[in-house]
C-alpha positions as CSV (number, residue, x, y, z in Angstrom):
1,X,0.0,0.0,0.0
2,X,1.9,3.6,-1.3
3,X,1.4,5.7,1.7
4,X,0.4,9.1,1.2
5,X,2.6,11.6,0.5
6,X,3.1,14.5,3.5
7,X,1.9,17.9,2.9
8,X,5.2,20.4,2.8
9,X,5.0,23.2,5.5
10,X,3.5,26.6,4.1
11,X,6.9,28.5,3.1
12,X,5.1,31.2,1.7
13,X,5.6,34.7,3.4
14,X,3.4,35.8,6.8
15,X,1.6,39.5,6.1
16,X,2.5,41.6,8.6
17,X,-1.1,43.9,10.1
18,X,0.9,45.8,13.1
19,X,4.8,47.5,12.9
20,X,6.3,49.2,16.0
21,X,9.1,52.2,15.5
22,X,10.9,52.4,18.7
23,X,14.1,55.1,19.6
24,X,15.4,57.9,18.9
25,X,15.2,60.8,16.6
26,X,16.3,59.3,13.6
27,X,13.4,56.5,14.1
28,X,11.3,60.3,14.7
29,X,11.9,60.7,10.9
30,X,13.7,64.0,11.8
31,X,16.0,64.6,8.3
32,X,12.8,64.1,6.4
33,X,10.6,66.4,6.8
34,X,7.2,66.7,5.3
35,X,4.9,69.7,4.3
36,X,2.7,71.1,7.1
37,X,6.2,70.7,9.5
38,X,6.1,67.4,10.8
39,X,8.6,64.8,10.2
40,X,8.0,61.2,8.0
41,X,11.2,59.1,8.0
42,X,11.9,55.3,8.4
43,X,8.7,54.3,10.0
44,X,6.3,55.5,7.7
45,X,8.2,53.7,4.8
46,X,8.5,50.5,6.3
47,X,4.7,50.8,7.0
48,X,3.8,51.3,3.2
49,X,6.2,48.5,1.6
50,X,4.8,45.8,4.7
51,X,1.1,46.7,3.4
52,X,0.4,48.1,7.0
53,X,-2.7,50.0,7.6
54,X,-2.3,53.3,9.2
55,X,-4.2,52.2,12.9
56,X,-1.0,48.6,12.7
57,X,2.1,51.8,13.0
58,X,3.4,52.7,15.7
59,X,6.1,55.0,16.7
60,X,6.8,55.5,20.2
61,X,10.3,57.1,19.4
62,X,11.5,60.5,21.0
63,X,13.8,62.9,20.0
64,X,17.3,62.5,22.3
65,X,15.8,58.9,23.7
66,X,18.6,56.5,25.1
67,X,18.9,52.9,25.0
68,X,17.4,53.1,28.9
69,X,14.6,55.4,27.7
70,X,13.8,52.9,24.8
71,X,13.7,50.4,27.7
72,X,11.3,52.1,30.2
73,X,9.4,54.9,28.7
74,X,8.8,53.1,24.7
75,X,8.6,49.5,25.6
76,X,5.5,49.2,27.3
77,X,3.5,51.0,24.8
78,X,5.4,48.7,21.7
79,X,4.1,45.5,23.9
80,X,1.1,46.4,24.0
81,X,0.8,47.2,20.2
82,X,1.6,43.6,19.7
83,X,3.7,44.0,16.8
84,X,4.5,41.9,13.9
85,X,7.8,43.5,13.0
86,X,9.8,46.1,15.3
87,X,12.5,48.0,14.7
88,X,14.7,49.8,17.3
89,X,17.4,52.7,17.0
90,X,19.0,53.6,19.5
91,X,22.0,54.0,21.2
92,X,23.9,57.0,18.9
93,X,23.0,59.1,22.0
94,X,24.3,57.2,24.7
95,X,27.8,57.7,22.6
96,X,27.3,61.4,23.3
97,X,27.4,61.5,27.2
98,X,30.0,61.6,29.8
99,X,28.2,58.9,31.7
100,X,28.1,56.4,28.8
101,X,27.7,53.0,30.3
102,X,28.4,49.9,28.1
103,X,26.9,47.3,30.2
104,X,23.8,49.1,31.2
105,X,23.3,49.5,27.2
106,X,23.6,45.6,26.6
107,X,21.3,44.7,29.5
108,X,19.0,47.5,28.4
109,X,18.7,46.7,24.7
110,X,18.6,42.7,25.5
111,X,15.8,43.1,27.4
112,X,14.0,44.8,24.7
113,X,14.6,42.9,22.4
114,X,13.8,39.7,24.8
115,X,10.2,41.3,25.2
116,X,9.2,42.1,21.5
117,X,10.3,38.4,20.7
118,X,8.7,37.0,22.8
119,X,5.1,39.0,21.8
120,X,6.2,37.7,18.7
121,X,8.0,40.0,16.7
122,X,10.5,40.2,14.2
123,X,13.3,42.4,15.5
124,X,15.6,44.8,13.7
125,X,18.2,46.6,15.8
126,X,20.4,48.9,14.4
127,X,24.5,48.7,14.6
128,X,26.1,52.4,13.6
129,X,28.1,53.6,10.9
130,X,31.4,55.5,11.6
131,X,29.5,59.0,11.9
132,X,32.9,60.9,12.0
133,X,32.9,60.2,8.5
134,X,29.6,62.0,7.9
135,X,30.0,64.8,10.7
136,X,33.4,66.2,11.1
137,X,35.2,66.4,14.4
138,X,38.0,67.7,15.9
139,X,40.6,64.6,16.2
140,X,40.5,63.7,20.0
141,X,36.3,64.2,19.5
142,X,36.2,62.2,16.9
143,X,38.3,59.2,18.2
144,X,36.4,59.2,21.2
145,X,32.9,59.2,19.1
146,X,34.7,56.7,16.8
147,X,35.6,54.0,20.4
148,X,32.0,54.2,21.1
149,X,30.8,53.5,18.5
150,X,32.1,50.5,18.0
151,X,31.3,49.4,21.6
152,X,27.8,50.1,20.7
153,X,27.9,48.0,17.9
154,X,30.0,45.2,20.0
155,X,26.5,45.2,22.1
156,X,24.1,44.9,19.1
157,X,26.0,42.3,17.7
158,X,26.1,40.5,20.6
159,X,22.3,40.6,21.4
160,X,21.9,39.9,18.0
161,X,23.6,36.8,18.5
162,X,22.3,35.5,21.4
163,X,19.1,35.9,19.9
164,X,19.9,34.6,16.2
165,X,18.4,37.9,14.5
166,X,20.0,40.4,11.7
167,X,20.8,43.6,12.5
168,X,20.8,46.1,10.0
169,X,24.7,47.6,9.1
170,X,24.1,51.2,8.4
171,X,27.4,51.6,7.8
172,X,27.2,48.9,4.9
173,X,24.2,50.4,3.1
174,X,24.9,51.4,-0.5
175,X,25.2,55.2,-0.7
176,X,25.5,55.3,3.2
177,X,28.5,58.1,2.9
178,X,27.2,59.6,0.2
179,X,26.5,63.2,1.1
180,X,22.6,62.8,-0.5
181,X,22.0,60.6,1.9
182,X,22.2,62.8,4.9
183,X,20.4,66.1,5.7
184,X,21.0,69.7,6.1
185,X,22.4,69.2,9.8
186,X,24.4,65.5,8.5
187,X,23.5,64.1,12.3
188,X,20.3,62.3,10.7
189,X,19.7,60.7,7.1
190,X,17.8,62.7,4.4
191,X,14.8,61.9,2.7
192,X,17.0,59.4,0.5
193,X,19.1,58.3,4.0
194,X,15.5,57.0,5.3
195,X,14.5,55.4,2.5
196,X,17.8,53.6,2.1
197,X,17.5,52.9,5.4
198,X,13.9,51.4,5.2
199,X,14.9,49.0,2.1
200,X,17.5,47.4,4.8
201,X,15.0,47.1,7.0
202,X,12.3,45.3,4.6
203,X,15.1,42.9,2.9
204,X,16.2,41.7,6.6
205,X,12.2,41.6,7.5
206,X,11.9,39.6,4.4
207,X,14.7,36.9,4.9
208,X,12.6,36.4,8.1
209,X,9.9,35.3,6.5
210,X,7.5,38.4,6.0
211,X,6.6,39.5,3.1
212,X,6.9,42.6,1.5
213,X,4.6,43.4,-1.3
214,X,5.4,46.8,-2.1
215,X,9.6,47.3,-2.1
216,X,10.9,50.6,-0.8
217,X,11.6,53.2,-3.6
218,X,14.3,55.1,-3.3
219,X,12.7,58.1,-5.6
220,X,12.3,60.7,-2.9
221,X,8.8,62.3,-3.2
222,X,6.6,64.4,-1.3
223,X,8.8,65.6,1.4
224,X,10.1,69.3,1.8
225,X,13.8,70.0,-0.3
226,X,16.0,72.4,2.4
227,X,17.6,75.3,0.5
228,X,20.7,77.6,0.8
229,X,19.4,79.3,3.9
230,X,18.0,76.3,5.5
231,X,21.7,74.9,6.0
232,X,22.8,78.6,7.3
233,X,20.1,78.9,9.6
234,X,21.0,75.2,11.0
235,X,24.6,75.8,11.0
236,X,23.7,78.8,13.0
237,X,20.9,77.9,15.1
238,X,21.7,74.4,15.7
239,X,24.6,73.2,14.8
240,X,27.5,75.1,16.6
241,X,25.6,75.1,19.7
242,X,25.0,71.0,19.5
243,X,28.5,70.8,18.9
244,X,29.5,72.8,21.8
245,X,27.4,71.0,24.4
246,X,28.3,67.4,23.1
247,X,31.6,68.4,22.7
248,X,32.1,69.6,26.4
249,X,30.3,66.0,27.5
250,X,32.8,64.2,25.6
251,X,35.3,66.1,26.5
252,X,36.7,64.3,29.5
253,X,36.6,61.0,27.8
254,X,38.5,62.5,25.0
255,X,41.2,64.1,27.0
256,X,41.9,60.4,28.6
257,X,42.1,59.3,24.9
258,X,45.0,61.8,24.2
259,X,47.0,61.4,27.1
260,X,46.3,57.3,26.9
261,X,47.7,57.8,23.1
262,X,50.4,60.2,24.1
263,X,51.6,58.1,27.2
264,X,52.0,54.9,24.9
265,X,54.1,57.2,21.9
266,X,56.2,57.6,24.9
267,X,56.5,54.3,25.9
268,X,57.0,53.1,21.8
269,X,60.2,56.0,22.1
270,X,61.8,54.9,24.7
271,X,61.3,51.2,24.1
272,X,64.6,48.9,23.0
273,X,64.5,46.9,19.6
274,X,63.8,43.6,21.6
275,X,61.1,44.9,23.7
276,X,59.4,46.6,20.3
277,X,59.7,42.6,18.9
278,X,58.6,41.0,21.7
279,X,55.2,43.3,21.8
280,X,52.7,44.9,24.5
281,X,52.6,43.4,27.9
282,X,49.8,41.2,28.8
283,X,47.0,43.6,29.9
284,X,49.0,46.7,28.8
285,X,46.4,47.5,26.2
286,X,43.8,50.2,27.7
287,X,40.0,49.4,28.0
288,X,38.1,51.3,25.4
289,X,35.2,52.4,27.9
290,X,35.4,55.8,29.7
């Protein structure tokens, strides 16, 4: 007797009704703004190329949120949305402060991510592109920008791991340096920076199994184009002041970068032939934390 052949498991892709936008101001939409003065952004994209009606978004991001703030003020509110797909940015301003605290960030973000898995979402978190290259520094800012940075993306990779997701590379994006890409103030993507940034989102959403029936374009259309005075009146308004208080936050943590560097050209000066051969003590290299 032939037995009866077994039904393969449905492959096809799950349609996503409800998409939660958690963290910071990039996740706002801010970069992209919109006629009538309100921002658009990431979220909104994702949202359209998922098929998601209006009443399945939400964004709980805010402007200047931290990985702790995503934890405790957005979480909650995501949770309860019960998405299908949620993506979380956050972190770039935790890389600003003076009390910048690695293992807070991991235990913060871990937990989030723990939660909206477990409601059962799809989770994208975000691991950062070198920003120095985007918004110029001075060199001791910018190396201590640059050393958090990559801690920051030591943690997402790490969660990511442990919880066998993709995280979306912003620094690996096609175009991602490319000066269209970013907006007037070049802290937060452009128009074209969000929709870039949305297509990573949908292909990583995709290879998870959701499907995506209307592919991010990356013609930019119906937002608001910033002219000549628009960059003055930033550079003015906004931007010197950001960079002074940021740079007076960081400034502490960059200081110990320069004597740490300038201690250790000391040591490289001074050191014999066979000590320069034999290399660094054990432990002699500095943790990258403040």
């Amino acid at each position: 007797m032939q037995a009866e052949p077994t039904q393969a498991p449905d492959s096809r892709p799950r349609r996503a009704a409800r998409l939660a936008v958690l963290g910071d101001s990039t996740a706002v939409g801010l970069g992209d703004p919109v006629p009538g003065g309100s921002w658009r952004g990431v979220g909104p994209f994702v949202a359209g190329a998922l098929g998601i009606a209006p009443e399945g978004y939400l964004n709980t991001s805010v402007t200047g949120a931290r990985m702790r703030g995503v934890r405790t003020g957005q979480l909650p509110a995501a949770l309860r949305h019960r998405p299908d797909v949620a993506v979380v940015i956050a972190g770039m301003n935790d890389t600003l402060r003076s009390d910048f605290d690695p293992v807070a960030m991991a235990r913060d973000l871990g937990h989030v991510v723990t939660e909206l898995r477990a409601a059962g979402a799809v989770v994208v978190p975000m691991r950062f592109h070198d920003h120095s290259r985007v918004f110029r520094l001075p060199g001791p800012l910018r190396r201590a920008l640059t050393a958090r940075i990559a801690e920051v993306n030591d943690i997402v990779d790490a969660v990511a791991r442990r919880h066998g997701i993709a995280c979306l590379d912003l620094g690996a994006l096609p175009g991602a340096y490319d000066l269209a890409a970013w907006s007037v103030d070049r802290l937060h993507p452009s128009e074209l920076g969000h929709r870039l940034l949305a297509r990573g989102v949908t292909e990583l959403v995709a290879e998870a199994g959701i499907a995506v029936p209307s592919p991010v374009s990356l013609v930019c259309s119906g937002g608001v184009t910033p002219g000549t005075l628009d960059h003055v009146g930033w550079l003015v308004v906004k931007g010197i002041p950001w960079l002074w208080r940021r740079g007076r936050d960081l400034l502490p943590y960059a200081a110990a970068i320069m004597v740490r560097s300038a201690a250790e050209s000391w040591r490289a000066r001074r050191a014999t032939p066979r000590e320069l051969a034999a290399g660094p003590a054990p432990g002699a290299e500095a943790p990258r934390s403040a």
